[in-house]
PAZAPA-4460 file (N, C-alpha, C; in steps of 0.05 Angstrom, whole numbers, plus 32768, in hexadecimal, padded with zeros to 4 digits):
% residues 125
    n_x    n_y    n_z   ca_x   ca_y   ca_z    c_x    c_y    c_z   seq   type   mol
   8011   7FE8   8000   8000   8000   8000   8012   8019   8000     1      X     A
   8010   8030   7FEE   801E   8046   7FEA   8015   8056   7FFE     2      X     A
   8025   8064   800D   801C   8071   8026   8033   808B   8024     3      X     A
   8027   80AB   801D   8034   80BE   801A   8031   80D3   8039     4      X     A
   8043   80D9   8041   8039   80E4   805E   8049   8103   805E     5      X     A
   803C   8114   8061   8055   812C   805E   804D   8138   8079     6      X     A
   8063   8145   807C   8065   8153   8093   807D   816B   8091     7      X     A
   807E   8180   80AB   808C   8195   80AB   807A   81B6   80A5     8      X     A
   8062   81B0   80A2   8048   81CE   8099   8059   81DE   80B0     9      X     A
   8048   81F1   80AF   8042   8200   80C9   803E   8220   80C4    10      X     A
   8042   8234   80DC   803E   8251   80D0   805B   8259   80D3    11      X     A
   806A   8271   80C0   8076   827D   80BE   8074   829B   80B0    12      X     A
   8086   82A2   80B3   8084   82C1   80AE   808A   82C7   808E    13      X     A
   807C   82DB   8086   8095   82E1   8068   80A9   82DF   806E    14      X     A
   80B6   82D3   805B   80D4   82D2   8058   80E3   82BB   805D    15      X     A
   80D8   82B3   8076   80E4   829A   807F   80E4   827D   806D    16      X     A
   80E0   8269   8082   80F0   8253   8070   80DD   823A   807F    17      X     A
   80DB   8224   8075   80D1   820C   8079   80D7   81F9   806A    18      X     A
   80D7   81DB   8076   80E4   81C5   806A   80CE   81AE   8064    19      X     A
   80C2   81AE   8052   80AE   8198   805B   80B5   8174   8051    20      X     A
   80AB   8162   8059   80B6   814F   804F   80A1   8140   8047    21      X     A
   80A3   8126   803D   8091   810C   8036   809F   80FD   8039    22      X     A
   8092   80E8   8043   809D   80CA   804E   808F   80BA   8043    23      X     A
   809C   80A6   802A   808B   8099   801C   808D   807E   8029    24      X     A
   807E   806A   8025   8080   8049   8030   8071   8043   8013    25      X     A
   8078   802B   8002   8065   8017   7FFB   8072   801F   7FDA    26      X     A
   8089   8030   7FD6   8090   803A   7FC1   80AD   8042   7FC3    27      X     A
   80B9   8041   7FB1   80CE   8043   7FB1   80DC   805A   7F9E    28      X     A
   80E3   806C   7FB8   80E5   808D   7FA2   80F0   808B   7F89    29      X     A
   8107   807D   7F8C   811B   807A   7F73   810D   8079   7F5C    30      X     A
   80FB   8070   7F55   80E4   805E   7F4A   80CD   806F   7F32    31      X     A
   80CC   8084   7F4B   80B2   8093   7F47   80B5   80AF   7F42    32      X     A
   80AC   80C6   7F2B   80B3   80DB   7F2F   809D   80E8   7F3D    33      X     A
   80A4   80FB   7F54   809F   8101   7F6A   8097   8120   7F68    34      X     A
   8086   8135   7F72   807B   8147   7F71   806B   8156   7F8E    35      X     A
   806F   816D   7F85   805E   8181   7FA6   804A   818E   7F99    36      X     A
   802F   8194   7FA5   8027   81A0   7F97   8012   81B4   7FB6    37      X     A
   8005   81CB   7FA8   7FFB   81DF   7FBF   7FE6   81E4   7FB7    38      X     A
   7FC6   81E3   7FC5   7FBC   81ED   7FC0   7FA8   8204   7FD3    39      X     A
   7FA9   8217   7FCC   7F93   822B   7FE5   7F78   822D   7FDF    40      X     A
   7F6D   8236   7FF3   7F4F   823B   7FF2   7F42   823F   7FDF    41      X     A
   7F37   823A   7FCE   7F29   8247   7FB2   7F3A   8248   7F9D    42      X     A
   7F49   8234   7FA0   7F57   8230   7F88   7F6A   8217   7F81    43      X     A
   7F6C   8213   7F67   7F6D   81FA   7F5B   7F91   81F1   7F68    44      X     A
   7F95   81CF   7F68   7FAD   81CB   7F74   7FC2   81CF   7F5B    45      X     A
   7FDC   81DC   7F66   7FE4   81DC   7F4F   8006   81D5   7F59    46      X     A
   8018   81CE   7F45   8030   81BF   7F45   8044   81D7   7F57    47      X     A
   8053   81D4   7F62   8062   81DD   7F6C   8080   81D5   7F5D    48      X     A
   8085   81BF   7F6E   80A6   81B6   7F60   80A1   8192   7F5B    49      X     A
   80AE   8188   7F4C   80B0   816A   7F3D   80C8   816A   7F43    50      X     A
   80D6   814F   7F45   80ED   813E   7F40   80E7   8123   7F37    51      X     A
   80F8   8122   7F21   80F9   80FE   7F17   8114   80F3   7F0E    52      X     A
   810A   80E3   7F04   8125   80C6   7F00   8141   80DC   7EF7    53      X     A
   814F   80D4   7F02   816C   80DF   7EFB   8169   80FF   7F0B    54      X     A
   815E   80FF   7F1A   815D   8117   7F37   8157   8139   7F20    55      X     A
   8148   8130   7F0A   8144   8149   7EF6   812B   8159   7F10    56      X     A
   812E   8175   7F09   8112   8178   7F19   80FF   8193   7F04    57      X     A
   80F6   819E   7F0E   80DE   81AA   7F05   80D3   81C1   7F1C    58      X     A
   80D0   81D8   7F19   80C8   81F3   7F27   80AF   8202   7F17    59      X     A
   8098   8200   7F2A   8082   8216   7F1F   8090   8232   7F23    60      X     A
   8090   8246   7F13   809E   825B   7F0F   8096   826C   7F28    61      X     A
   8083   826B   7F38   808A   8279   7F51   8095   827C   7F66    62      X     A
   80A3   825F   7F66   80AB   8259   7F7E   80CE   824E   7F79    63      X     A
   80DC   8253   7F5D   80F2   8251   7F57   8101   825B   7F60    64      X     A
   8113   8258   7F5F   8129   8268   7F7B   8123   8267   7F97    65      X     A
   810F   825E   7F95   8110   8261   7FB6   8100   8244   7FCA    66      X     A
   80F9   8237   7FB8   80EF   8216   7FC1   810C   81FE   7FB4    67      X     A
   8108   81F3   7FC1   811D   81DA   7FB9   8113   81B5   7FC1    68      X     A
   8113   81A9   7FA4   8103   819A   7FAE   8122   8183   7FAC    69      X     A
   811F   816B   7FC4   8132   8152   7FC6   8127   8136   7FCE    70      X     A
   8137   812F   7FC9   8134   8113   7FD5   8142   8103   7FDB    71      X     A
   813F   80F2   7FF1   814F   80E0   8001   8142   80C0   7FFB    72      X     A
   8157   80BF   7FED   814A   80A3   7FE0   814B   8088   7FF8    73      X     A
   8164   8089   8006   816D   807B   801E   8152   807F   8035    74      X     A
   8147   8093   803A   8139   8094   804D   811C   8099   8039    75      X     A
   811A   8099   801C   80FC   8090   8018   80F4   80AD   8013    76      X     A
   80FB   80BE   8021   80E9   80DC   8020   80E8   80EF   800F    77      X     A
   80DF   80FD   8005   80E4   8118   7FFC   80D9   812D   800F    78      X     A
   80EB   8140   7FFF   80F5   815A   800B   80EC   817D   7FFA    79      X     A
   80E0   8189   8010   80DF   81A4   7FFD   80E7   81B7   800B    80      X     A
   80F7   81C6   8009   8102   81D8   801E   80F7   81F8   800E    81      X     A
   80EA   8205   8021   80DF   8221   8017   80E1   823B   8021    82      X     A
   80F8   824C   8014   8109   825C   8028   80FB   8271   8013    83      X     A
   8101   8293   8029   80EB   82A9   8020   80D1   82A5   8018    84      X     A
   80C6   829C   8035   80A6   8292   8026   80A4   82AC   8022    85      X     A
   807F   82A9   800D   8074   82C0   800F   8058   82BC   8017    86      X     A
   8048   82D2   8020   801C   82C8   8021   8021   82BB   801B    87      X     A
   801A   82C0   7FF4   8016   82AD   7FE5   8020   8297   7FEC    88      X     A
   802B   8287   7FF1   8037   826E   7FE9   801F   8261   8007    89      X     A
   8010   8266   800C   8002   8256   8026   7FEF   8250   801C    90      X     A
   7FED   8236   8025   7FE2   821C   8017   7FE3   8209   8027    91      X     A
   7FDB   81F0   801F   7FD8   81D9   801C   7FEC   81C8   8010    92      X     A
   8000   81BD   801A   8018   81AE   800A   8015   8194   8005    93      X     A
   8010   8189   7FF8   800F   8167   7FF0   8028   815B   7FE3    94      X     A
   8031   8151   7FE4   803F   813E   7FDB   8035   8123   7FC7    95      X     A
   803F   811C   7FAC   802F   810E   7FA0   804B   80FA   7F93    96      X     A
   8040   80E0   7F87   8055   80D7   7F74   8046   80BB   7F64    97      X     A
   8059   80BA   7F4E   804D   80A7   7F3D   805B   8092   7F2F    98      X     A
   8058   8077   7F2B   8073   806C   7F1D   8072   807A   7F01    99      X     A
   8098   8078   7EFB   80A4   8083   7EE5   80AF   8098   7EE5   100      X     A
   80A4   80AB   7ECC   80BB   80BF   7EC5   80AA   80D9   7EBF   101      X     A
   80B0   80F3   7EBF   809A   8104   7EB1   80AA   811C   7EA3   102      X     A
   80A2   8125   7E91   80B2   813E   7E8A   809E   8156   7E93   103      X     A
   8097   8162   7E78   8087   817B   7E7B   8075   817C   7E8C   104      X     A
   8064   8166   7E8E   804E   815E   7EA3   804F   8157   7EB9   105      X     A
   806B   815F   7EC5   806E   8158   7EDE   8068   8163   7F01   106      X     A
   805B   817E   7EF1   8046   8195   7F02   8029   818C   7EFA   107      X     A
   8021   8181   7EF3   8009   817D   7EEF   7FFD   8166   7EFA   108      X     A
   7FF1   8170   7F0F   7FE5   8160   7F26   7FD4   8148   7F16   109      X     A
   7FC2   8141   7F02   7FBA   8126   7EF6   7FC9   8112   7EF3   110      X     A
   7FE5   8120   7EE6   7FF7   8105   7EE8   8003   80F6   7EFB   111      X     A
   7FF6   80F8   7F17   7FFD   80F3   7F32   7FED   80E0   7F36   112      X     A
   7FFA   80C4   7F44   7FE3   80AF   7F4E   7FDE   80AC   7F76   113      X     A
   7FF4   80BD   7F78   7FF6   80B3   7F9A   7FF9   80CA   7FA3   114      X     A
   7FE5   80CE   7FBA   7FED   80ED   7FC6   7FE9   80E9   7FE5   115      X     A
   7FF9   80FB   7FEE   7FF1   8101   8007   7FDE   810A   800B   116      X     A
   7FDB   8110   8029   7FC3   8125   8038   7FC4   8140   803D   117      X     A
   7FE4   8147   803B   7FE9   8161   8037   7FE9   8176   804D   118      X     A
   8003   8184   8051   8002   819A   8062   8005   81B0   806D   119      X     A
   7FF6   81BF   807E   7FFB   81D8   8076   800E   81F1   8074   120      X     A
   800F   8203   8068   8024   820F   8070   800C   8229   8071   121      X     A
   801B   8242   8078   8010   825A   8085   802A   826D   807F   122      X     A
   8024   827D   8075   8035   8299   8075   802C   82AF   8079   123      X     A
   8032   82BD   8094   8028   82D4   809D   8040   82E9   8090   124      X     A
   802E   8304   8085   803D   8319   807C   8046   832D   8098   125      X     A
***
């Protein structure tokens, strides 16, 4: 059974920084290309950052430079580290992944089969 668990939400200030992670069981990262995705209140979920086979990754243009997505293949998890939040960026964080490989479509939440439950983050201005 594929079991995606993320953790690390919480509130922070503009500017600051947060680390969130996913702890996968039942899958094997190496395997699978792997994705974050955010969505807020009244609005549709949308891709954040991707990584796949051969550690290529992928940035929705708002959050470039300043999100970083990894993974720890030894410990199973991925990783998004998010320094200078801003408001905007408060959301809902999920974590998602799928077997194989993705290019262009690798922000686009349909091509995802396994997701987490997702968590929050908060940025106070």
């Amino acid at each position: 059974q594929v079991q995606l668990v993320e953790s690390g939400g919480g509130s922070v200030q503009a500017g600051g920084s947060l680390r969130l992670s996913c702890a996968a069981s039942g899958i094997p990262l190496s395997s699978y290309f792997m994705g974050w995705f955010r969505q807020a209140p009244g609005k549709e979920r949308e891709g954040v950052a991707a990584m796949y086979i051969g550690g290529s990754t992928r940035y929705a243009d708002s959050v470039k430079g300043r999100f970083t997505i990894s993974q720890d293949n030894a410990k199973n998890t991925l990783y998004l580290q998010m320094d200078s939040l801003k408001p905007e960026d408060t959301a809902m964080y999920y974590c998602a992944a799928s077997f194989g490989w993705c290019g262009s479509w690798c922000l686009l939440p349909d091509n995802y089969k396994h997701w987490g439950q997702g968590t929050q983050v908060t940025v106070s201005s």
